[in-house]
N, C-alpha and C positions, 0 to 999 in steps of 0.2 A: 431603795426605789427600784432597782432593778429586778429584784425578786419580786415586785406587785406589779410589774409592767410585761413578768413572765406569767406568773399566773393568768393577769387579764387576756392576756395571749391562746395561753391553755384552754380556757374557755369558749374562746370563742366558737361560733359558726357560721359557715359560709351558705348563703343561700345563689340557687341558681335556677334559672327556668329554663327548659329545654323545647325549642320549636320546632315542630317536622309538619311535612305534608306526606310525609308517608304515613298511611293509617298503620296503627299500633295496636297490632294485636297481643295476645298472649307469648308469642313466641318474641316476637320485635321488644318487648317489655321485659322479658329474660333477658336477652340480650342486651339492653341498655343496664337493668341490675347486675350483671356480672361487667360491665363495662365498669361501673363506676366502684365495684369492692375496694378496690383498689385503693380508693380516696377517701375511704372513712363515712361509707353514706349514714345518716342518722335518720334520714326520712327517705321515702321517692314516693310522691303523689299517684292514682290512678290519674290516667290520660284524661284532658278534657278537652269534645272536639267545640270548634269554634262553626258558625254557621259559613256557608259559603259566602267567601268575599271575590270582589272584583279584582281587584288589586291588594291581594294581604300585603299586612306589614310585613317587613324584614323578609318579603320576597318578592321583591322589585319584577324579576324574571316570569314570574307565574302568573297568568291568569286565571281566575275562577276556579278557586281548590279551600278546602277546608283546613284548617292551622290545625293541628294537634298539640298542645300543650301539658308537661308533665314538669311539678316543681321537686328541684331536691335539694335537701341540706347535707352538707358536708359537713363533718367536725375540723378539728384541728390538725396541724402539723403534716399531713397529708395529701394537699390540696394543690395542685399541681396540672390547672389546665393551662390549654395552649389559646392566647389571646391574640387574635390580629382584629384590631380597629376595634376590640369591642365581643366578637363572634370568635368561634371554635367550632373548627370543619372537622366531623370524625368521620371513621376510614371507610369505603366501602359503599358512598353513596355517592350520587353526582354532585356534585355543587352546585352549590343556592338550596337542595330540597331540608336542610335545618341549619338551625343556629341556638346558640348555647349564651346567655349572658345572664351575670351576675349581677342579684337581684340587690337592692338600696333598704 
């Protein structure tokens, strides 16, 4: 039992969606690819922008700004982000401008 509970393990993948209100160009999109080598990426989507919201989601703080969204799958054994409430703040940006949560 334990060697099929490994395998199912080995298998798996982790999907994640990543949220910015920084627009994401070519260079900002390298640098989230080499951000994530690290963790085994299997996928990372092109960005997709959202139309201007009033109030976006999951950024309380901001008024009137466009979501950028880019989804990535992670493989196995690798997978190693930082979770408070839900969200993962990475380095080098303000806070509130993205959020990182794993997808269902």
């Amino acid at each position: 039992m334990r060697i099929q509970k490994y395998l199912a393990e080995v298998e798996k993948s982790y999907h994640y969606r990543i949220k910015t209100i920084v627009p994401l160009d070519d260079d900002k999109m390298g640098r989230i690819e080499h951000a994530i080598l690290k963790y085994n990426p299997l996928s990372l989507s092109q960005p997709k922008k959202t139309i201007i919201q009033k109030n976006p989601l999951d950024f309380p703080s901001i008024v009137a700004s466009e979501v950028y969204i880019v989804d990535v799958e992670l493989g196995p054994a690798r997978v190693r982000l930082r979770h408070a409430a839900g969200t993962a703040h990475g380095p080098r940006y303000p806070g509130g401008l993205h959020r990182c949560r794993r997808s269902q």
